[in-house]
C-alpha positions as CSV (number, residue, x, y, z in Angstrom):
1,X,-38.1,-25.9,-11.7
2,X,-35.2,-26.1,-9.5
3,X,-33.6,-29.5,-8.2
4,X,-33.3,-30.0,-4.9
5,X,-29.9,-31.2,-3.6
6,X,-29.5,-34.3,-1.9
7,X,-29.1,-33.7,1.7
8,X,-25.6,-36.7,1.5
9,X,-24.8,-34.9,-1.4
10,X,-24.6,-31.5,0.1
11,X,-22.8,-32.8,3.1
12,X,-20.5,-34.1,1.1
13,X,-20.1,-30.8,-0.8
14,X,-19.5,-29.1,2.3
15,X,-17.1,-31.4,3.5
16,X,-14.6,-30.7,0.2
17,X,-14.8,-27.3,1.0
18,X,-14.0,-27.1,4.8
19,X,-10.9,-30.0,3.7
20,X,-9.9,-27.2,0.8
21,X,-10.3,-24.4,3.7
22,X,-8.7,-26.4,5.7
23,X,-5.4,-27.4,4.0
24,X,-5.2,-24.2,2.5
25,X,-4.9,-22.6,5.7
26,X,-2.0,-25.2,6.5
27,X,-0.4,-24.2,3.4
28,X,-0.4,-20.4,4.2
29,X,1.2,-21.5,7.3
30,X,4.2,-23.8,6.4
31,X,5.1,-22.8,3.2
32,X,6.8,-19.5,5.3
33,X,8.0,-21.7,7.9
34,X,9.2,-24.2,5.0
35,X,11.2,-21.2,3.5
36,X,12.2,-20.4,6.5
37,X,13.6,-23.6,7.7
38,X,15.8,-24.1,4.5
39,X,17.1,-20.2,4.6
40,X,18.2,-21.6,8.3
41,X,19.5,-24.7,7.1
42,X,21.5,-22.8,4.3
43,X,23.2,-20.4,6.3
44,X,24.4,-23.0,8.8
45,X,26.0,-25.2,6.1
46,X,27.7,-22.8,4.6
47,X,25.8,-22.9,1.7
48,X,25.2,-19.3,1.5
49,X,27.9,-16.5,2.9
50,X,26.5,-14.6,6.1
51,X,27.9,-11.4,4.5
52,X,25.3,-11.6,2.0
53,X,22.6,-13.3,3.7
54,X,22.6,-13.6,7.3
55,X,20.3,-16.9,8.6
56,X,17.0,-15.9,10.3
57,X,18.4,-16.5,13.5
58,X,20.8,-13.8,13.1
59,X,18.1,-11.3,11.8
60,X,16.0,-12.0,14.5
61,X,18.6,-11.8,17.4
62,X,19.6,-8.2,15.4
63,X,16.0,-7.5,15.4
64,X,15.5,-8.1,19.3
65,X,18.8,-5.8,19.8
66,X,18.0,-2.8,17.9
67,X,14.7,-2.5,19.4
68,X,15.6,-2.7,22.9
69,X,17.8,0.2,21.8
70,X,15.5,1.9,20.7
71,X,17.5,2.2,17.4
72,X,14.7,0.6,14.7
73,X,11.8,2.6,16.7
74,X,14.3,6.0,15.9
75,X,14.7,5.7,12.6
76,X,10.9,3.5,11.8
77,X,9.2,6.6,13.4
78,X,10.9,9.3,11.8
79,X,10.2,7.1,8.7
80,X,6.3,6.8,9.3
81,X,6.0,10.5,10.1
82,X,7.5,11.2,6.9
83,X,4.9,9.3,4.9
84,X,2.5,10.4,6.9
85,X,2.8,13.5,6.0
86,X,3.7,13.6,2.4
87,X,0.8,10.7,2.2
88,X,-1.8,13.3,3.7
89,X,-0.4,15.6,1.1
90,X,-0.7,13.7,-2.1
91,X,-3.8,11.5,-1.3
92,X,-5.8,14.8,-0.3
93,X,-4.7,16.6,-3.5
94,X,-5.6,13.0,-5.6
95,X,-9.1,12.8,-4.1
96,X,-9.8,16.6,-5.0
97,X,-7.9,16.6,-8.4
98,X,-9.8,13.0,-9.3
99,X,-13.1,14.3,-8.2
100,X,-13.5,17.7,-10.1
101,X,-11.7,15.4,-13.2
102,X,-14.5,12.7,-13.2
103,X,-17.6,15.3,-12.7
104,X,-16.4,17.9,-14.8
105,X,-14.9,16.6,-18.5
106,X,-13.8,19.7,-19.5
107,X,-11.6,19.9,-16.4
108,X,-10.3,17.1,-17.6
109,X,-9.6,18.6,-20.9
110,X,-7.8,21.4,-19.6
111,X,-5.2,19.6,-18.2
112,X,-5.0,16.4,-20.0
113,X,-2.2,17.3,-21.8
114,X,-0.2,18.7,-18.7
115,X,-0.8,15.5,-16.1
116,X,-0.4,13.1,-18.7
117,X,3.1,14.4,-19.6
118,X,3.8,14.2,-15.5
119,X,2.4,10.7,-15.0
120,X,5.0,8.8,-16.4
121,X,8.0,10.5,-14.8
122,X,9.3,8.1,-12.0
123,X,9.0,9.2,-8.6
124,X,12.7,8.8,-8.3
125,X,13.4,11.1,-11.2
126,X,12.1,14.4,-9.2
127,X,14.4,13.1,-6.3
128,X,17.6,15.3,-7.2
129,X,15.2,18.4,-8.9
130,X,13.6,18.8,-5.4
131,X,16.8,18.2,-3.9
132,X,18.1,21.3,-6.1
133,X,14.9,23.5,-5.2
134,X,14.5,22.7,-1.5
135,X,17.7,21.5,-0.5
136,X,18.3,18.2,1.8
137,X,15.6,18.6,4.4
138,X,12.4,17.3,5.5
139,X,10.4,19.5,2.8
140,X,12.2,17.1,-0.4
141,X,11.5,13.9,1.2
142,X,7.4,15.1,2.0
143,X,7.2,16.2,-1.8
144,X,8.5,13.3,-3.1
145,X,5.9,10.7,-0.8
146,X,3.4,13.0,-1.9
147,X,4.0,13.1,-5.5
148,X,4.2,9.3,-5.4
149,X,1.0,8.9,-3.7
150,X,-1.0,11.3,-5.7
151,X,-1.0,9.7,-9.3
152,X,-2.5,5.9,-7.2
153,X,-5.1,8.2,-5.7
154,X,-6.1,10.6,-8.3
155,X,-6.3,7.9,-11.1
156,X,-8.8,5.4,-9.2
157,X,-10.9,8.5,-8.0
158,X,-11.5,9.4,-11.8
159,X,-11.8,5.9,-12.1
160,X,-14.6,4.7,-9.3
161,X,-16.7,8.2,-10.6
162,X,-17.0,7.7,-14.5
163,X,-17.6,3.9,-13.4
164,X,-20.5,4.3,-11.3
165,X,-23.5,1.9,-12.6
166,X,-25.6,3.8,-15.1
167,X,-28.4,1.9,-13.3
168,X,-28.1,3.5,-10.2
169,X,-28.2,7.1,-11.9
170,X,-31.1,6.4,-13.8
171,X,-33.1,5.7,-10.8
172,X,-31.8,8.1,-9.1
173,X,-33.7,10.2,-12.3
174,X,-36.5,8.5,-11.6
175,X,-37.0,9.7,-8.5
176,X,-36.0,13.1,-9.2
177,X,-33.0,13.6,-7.0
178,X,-31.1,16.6,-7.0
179,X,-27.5,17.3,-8.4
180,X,-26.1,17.1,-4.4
181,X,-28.6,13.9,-3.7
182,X,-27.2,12.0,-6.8
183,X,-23.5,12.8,-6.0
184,X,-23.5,12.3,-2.0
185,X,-26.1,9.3,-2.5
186,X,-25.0,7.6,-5.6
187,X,-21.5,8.5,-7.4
188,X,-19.4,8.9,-4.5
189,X,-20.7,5.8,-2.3
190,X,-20.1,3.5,-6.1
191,X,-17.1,4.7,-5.7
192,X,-15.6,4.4,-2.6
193,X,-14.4,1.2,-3.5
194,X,-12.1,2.1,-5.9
195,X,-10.9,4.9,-3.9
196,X,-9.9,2.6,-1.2
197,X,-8.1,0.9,-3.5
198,X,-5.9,3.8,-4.9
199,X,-5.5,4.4,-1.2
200,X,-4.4,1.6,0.0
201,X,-1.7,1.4,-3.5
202,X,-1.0,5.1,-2.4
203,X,0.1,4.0,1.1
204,X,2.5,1.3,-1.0
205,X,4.1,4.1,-3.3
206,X,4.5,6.1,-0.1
207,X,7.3,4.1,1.4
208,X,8.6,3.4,-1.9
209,X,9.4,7.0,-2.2
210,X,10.4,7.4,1.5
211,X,13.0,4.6,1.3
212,X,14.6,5.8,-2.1
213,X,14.7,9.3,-0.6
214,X,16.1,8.3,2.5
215,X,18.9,6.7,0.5
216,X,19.8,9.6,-1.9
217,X,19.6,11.9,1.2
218,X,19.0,11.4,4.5
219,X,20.8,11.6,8.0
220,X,18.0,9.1,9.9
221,X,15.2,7.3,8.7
222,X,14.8,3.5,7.5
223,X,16.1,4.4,4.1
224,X,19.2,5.7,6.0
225,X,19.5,2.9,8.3
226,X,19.7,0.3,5.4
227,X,22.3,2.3,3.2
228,X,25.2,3.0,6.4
229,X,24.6,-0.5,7.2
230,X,25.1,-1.6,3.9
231,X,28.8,0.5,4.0
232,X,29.6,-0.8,7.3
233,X,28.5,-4.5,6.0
234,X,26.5,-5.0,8.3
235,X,24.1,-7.1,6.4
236,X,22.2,-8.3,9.6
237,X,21.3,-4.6,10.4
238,X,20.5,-3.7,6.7
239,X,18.0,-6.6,6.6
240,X,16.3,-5.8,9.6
241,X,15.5,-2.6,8.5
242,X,14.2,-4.0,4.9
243,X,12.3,-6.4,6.7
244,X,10.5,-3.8,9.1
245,X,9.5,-1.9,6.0
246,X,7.2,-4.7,5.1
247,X,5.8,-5.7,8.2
248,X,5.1,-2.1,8.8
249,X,3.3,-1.7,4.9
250,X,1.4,-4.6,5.8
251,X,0.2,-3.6,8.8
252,X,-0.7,0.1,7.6
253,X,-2.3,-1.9,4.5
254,X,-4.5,-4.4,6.9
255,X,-5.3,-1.0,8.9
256,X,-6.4,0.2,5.3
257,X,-8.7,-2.6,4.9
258,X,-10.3,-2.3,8.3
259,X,-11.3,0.9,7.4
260,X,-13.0,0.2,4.1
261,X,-14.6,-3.1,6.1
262,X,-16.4,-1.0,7.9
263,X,-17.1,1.9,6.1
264,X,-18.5,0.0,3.2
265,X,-20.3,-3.5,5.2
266,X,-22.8,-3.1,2.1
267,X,-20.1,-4.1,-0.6
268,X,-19.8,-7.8,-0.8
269,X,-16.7,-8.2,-2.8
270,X,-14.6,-6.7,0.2
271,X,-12.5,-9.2,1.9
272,X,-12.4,-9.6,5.9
């Protein structure tokens, strides 16, 4: 037989935890500002050289520049359609290459051999091969994104299908659903979850590669902007654009999660 909670007790219970909420919300908040304040205070004092750190101030007024330019919004767009397009690339062929691996083992046994001997080449490694096959344009740079966000993709697909709850198939037995029934009503919903989440890493990987090949070869682009600026030493303008590849990942990955919050309201684990 269950206790019953004492009704001072439970408001005292549920007092700790809005105080915890509450204070950990503050800390979310000035811990940034905190950092902020003393990267501020450093560059003022001299403490640190403005060559190699410029104070936020600086950034900011940099920031506030280039965009009424329309310098960052050049070289950000051509950036985002970039990894847009490789990204489309390499997820779509992840999904596919992750689904026919995790429903069909023998698939998987065909080309064992050949995907794990590409999996642990580095993304930048193929940089200067495609380079030498395709040449400097847009065509390397798509390849590369979508190589990088293929193995994310591909990996949790084969991962959220061989993963699914035996539970859920066994019912599914039960009541005598079909091959397409089990797949479209069972596997692939279970695992949905993880293929958000190789998504959502794919999306990551994505401007990893666009960066790096924007700074081996590239005439615009964000990559591009951070690597003249660095020869020019202009730090200010090289930190802006490292900056805006973060607040733009971030946003892309909150976009991400929006998505999967409402595609999948039934899983509880999902964060809003």
């Amino acid at each position: 037989m269950k206790e019953k909670i004492n009704p001072f007790a439970r408001r005292t219970i549920t007092k700790v935890i809005r105080s915890f909420n509450l204070r950990y919300r503050l800390f979310t908040i000035v811990l940034p500002v905190f950092i902020l304040l003393l990267w501020e205070f450093s560059s003022r004092m001299g403490f640190v050289k403005s060559t190699l750190l410029p104070s936020p101030t600086d950034i900011f007024i940099t920031s506030l520049n280039m965009i009424k330019s329309g310098e960052l919004f050049h070289h950000l767009g051509i950036s985002i359609f970039r990894v847009l397009q490789g990204y489309a690339i390499g997820a779509s062929l992840g999904i596919a290459v992750g689904v026919l691996t995790g429903l069909f083992p023998k698939i998987e046994q065909i080309f064992s051999l050949f995907l794990g001997f590409l999996r642990p080449i580095p993304v930048i490694a193929w940089v200067p091969v495609l380079i030498l096959w395709m040449g400097i344009d847009e065509s390397s740079k798509i390849t590369v994104i979508a190589i990088g966000s293929f193995w994310p993709v591909l990996i949790n697909v084969v991962d959220g299908i061989r993963n699914v709850d035996k539970r859920y198939l066994e019912v599914a037995q039960i009541l005598e659903k079909n091959r397409k029934q089990v797949l479209f009503k069972v596997v692939f919903p279970s695992a949905l979850p993880s293929i958000f989440t190789g998504l959502r890493i794919g999306i990551g990987t994505a401007w990893m590669c666009v960066v790096g090949a924007e700074l081996i070869a590239a005439s615009s682009g964000i990559g591009y902007l951070i690597m003249y600026s660095r020869e020019l030493l202009q730090s200010d303008v090289m930190y802006v654009g490292v900056f805006s590849i973060g607040i733009t990942g971030l946003l892309i990955d909150k976009l991400l999660k929006i998505i999967e919050a409402r595609l999948l309201k039934w899983n509880v684990n999902i964060t809003r």
